[in-house]
C-alpha positions as CSV (number, residue, x, y, z in Angstrom):
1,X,-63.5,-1.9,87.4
2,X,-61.5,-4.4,85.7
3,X,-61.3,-5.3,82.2
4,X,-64.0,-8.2,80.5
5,X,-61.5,-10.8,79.0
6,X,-64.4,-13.0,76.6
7,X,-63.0,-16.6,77.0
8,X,-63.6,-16.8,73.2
9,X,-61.3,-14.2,73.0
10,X,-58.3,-16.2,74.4
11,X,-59.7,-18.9,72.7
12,X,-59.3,-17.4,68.7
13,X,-55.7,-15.9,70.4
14,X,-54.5,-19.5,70.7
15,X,-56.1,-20.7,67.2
16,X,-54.8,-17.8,65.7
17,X,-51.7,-18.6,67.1
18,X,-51.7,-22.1,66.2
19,X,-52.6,-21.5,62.5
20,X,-49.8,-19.1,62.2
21,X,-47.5,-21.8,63.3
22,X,-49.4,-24.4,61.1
23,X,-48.8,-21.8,57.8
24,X,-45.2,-21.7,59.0
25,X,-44.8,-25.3,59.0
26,X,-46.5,-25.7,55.7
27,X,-44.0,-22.7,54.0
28,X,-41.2,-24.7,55.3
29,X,-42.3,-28.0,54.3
30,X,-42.7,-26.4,50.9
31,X,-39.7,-25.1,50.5
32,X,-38.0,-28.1,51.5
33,X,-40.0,-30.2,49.0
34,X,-39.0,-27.9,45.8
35,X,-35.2,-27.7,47.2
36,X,-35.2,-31.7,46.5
37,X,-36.8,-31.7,43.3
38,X,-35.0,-28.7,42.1
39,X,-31.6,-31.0,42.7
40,X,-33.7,-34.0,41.4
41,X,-34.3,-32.0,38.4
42,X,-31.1,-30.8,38.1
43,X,-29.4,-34.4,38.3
44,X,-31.6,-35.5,35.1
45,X,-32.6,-32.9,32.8
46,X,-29.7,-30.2,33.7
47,X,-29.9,-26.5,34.5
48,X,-30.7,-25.4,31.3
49,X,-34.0,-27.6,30.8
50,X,-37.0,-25.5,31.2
51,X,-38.7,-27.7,34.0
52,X,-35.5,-27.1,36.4
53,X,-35.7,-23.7,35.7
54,X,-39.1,-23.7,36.4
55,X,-38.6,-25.3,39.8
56,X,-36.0,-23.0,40.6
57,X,-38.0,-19.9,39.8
58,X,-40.6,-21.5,42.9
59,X,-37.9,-22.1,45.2
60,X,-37.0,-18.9,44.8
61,X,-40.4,-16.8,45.2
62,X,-40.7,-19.5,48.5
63,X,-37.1,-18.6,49.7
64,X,-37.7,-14.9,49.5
65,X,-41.0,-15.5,51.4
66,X,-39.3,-16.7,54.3
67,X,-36.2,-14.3,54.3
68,X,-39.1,-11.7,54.2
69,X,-41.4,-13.0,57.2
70,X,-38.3,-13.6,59.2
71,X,-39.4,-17.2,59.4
72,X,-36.4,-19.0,61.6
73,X,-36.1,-23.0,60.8
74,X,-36.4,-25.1,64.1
């Protein structure tokens, strides 16, 4: 007997699968957004002014995000 394979199973397989690579695009785009205003920041207020700082600290958490999902840039 084989195996019943719902097509609503394959069907949430490939959404899954899209929205994973949806939230993957959306971490990256992140990141890359607070890398630019972090050297934004940087360029006006210095690294000592608490706004930079605070941007850094976001890049950060986001950068250690990725480095711990494994998340590969295309």
């Amino acid at each position: 007997m084989k195996p019943f394979i719902s097509l609503s199973g394959i069907n949430n397989q490939k959404q899954n699968k899209m929205e994973k690579e949806q939230m993957i695009e959306i971490i990256l785009q992140f990141e890359k957004e607070l890398w630019e205003e972090r050297n934004e920041m940087f360029q006006l207020f210095g690294l000592n002014d608490e706004g930079t700082q605070r941007i850094i600290t976001q890049w950060c958490v986001i950068s250690n995000l990725i480095d711990k999902l494994q998340i590969k840039e295309p």
